[in-house]
N, C-alpha and C positions, 0 to 999 in steps of 0.2 A: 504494500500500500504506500503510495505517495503523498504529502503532506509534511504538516510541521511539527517538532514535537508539541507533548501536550501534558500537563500538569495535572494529577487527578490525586486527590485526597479525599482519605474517608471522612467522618463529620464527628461525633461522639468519640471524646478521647485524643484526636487531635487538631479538631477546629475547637471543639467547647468541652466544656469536663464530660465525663462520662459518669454513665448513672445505672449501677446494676440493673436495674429494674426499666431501661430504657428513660429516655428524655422524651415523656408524651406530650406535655402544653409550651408554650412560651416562657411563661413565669420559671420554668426551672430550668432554661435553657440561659447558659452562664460563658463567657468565652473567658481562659485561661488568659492570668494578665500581660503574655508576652503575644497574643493573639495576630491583636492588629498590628505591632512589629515585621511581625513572621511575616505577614499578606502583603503587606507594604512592599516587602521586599520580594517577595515572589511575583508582586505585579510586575516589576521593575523588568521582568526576563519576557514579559510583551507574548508569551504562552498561551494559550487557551487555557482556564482552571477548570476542572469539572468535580465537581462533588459528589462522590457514588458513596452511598451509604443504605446498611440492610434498616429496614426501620419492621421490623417482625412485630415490634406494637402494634402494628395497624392487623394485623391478622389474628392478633392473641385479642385482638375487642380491647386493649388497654387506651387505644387512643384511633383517634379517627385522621383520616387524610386530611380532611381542610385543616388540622390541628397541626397536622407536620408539615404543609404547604405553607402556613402562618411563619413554619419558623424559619424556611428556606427564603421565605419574602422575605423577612430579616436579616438572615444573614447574606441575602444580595447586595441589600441597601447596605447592611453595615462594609463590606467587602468594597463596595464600587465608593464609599466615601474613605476609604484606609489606598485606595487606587492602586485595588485587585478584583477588578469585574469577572464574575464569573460568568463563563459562560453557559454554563446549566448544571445543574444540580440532577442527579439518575438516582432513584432509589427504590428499592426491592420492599412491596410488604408483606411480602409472603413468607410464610413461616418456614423453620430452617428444615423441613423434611417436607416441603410440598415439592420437591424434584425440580423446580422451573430454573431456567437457566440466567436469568436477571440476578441471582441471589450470589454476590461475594461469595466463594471465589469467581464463582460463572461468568461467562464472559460477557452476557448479553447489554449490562449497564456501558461497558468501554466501549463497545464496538457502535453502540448506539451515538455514541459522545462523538466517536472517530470519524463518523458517518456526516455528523451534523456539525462538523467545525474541522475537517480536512486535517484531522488529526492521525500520524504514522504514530502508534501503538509501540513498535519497535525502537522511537527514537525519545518515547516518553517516561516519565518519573511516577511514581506511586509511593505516596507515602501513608502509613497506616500506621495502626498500634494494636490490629489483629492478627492471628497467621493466616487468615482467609487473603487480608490484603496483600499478602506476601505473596500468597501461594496463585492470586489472579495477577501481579505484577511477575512471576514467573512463569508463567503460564499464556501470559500471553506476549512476553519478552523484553518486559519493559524493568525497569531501572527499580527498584522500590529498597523505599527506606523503611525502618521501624525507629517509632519512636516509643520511650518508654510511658510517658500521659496515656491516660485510659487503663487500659487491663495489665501493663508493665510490660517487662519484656520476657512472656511466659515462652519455654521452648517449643523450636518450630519443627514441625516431624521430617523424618531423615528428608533428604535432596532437596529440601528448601531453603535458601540462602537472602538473605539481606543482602545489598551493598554497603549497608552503612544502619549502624543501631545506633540512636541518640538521642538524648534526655528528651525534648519534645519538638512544637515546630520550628522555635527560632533556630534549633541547631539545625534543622533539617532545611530549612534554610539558606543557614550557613555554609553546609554542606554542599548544595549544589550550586551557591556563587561561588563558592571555594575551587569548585572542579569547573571551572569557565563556563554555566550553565550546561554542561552537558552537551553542546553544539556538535 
């Protein structure tokens, strides 16, 4: 596939804190204080951002779509005023044994993104703080960081590899203006 690279982070854990029991309404949706730092600077790389994130709330009946749409309106607006506009947000609410292929790891949230913003997959970064995010950032050949914010940095099952584990986003970040954006 031809195209540009493309920046894809999941949401709970390393956009905003993570909340065992899921992030259902607005009110408990909190962004870590190095947040807008991290975005600031990842606009900077002129990317496409896309936000994939499983929200399995909406299938467990814990919370409703208009609920998690409220909060991705939010974190547009807050993102496009820190100037890092994303470009779409992809998220799975299907629960983690419904087989659909939308669901981290699966591929169908990236390729959706890649599809709608001439994003090459191959030449993109994923940063996560699950091993799903790992294991779809390898999977589908792309560059993926873990950071420790959200679930930590719990072990990844054999033949899955990070390029880079780090305390959370501003290192990740840092990480890949450190490596000349990845170009």
């Amino acid at each position: 596939m031809s195209g540009q690279p493309g920046l894809f982070l999941d949401r709970d854990g390393v956009i905003n804190h993570y909340l065992v029991d899921s992030v259902r309404s607005l009110d408990q949706f909190s962004y870590y204080p190095f947040t807008a730092e991290a975005m600031k600077t990842l606009g900077q790389l002129g990317w496409p951002l896309v936000v994939v994130t499983n929200q399995s709330a909406i299938g467990r009946g814990w919370t409703q779509q208009a609920q998690v749409e409220q909060i991705h309106q939010q974190l547009c607006q807050d993102a496009l005023s820190w100037g890092a506009p994303i470009a779409s947000v992809e998220y799975c609410p299907h629960l983690p044994d419904a087989g659909c292929r939308c669901r981290k790891p699966g591929p169908e949230m990236f390729e959706r993104a890649a599809l709608a913003h001439d994003i090459d997959l191959g030449r993109s970064v994923m940063i996560g703080d699950s091993p799903c995010d790992i294991e779809a950032a390898n999977g589908l050949g792309m560059i993926g960081i873990r950071v420790a914010t959200g679930r930590g940095l719990v072990p990844l099952a054999a033949g899955l590899a990070a390029a880079a584990e780090v305390a959370d986003l501003r290192e990740a970040s840092d990480w890949i203006m450190n490596h000349g954006g990845l170009k």
